[in-house]
N, C-alpha and C positions, 0 to 999 in steps of 0.2 A: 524393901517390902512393897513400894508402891508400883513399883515397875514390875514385879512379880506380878500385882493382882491385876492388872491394867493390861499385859500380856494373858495370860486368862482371862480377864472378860473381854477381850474381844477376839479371843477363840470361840467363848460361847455367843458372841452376837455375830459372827462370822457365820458360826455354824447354824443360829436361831434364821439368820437371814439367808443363808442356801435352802431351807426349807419354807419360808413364808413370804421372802419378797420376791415378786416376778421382776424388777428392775436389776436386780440385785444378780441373780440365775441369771439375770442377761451376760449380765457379766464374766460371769464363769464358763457360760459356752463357748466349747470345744478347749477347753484348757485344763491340760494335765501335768500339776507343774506343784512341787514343794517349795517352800520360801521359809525365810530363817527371821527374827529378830533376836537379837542376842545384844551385851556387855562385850567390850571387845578383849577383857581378860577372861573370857570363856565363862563369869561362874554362875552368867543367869543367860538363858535361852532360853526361846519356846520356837517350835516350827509350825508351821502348818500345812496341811496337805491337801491339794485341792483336785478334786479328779469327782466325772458324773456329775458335775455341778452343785456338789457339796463340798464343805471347809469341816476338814478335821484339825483341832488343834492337840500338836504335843508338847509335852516336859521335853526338854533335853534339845542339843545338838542336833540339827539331821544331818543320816550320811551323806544323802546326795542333797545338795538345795540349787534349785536354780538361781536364785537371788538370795542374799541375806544383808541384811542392812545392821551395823554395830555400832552402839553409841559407846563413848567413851568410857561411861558407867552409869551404872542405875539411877543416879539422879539426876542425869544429863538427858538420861533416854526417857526417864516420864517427865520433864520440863518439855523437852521437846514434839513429844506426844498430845500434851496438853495444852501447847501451847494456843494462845488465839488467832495467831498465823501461824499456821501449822509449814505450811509453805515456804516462807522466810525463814521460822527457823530450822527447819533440811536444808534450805541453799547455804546458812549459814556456818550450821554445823558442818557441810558438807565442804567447805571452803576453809572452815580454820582447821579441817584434818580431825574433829570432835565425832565425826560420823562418818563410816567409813561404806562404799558399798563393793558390795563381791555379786558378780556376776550380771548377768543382760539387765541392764539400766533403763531400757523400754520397758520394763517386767515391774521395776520400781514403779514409773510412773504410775503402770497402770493398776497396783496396789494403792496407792494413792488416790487415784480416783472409784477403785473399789470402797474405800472407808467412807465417801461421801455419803453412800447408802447407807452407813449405821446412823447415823445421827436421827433420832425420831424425830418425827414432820408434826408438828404441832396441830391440834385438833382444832377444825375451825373457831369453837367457844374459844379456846384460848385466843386466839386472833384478834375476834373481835374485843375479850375483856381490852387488851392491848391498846 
């Protein structure tokens, strides 16, 4: 169930940030290209579709994906989601055969570097209370 919801919210902060971050849109220029995250026994997927420099996220399978990246199972895939090296553990998973990826591996990367944009940037107050 958490990997359920964790796949949804960042279909909608995918798609919150195709519309309000300019950093973000940078990103997505000139790219027209669907991508998969799923359970690699098929029973939890979402897709998402990126085309005009917006991210629509779906339920399900897609038919055609350019990338899809499959963890072993849902609680493999939001530990590793969540992780605090996010980094380390894809190289790991991706090494003990726990995460599996299908298709152009540059495409991965550069979803990985797309998420950095989600993360909210801390408003200066907060900064300085720190």
């Amino acid at each position: 169930m958490k990997f359920r919801f964790l796949l949804w919210m960042l279909g909608r902060l995918m798609a919150k940030a195709s519309r309000d971050n300019s950093a973000f849109r940078e990103q997505l220029e000139g790219k027209a290209l669907t991508f998969q995250l799923h359970t690699l026994d098929g029973k939890l997927a979402r897709h998402f579709v990126v085309k005009d420099q917006r991210v629509v996220s779906k339920r399900g399978l897609a038919a055609h994906a350019d990338f899809a990246i499959g963890f072993k199972d849902a609680a493999y895939g939001f530990a590793t989601m969540t992780a605090k090296n996010k980094q380390l553990a894809f190289m790991q998973g991706i090494q003990n055969k726990d995460i599996q990826i299908q298709g152009n591996p540059a495409l991965v990367i550069w979803f990985q570097g797309l998420t950095k944009h989600l993360v909210p940037k801390k408003k200066a107050a907060e900064k300085k209370a720190a």
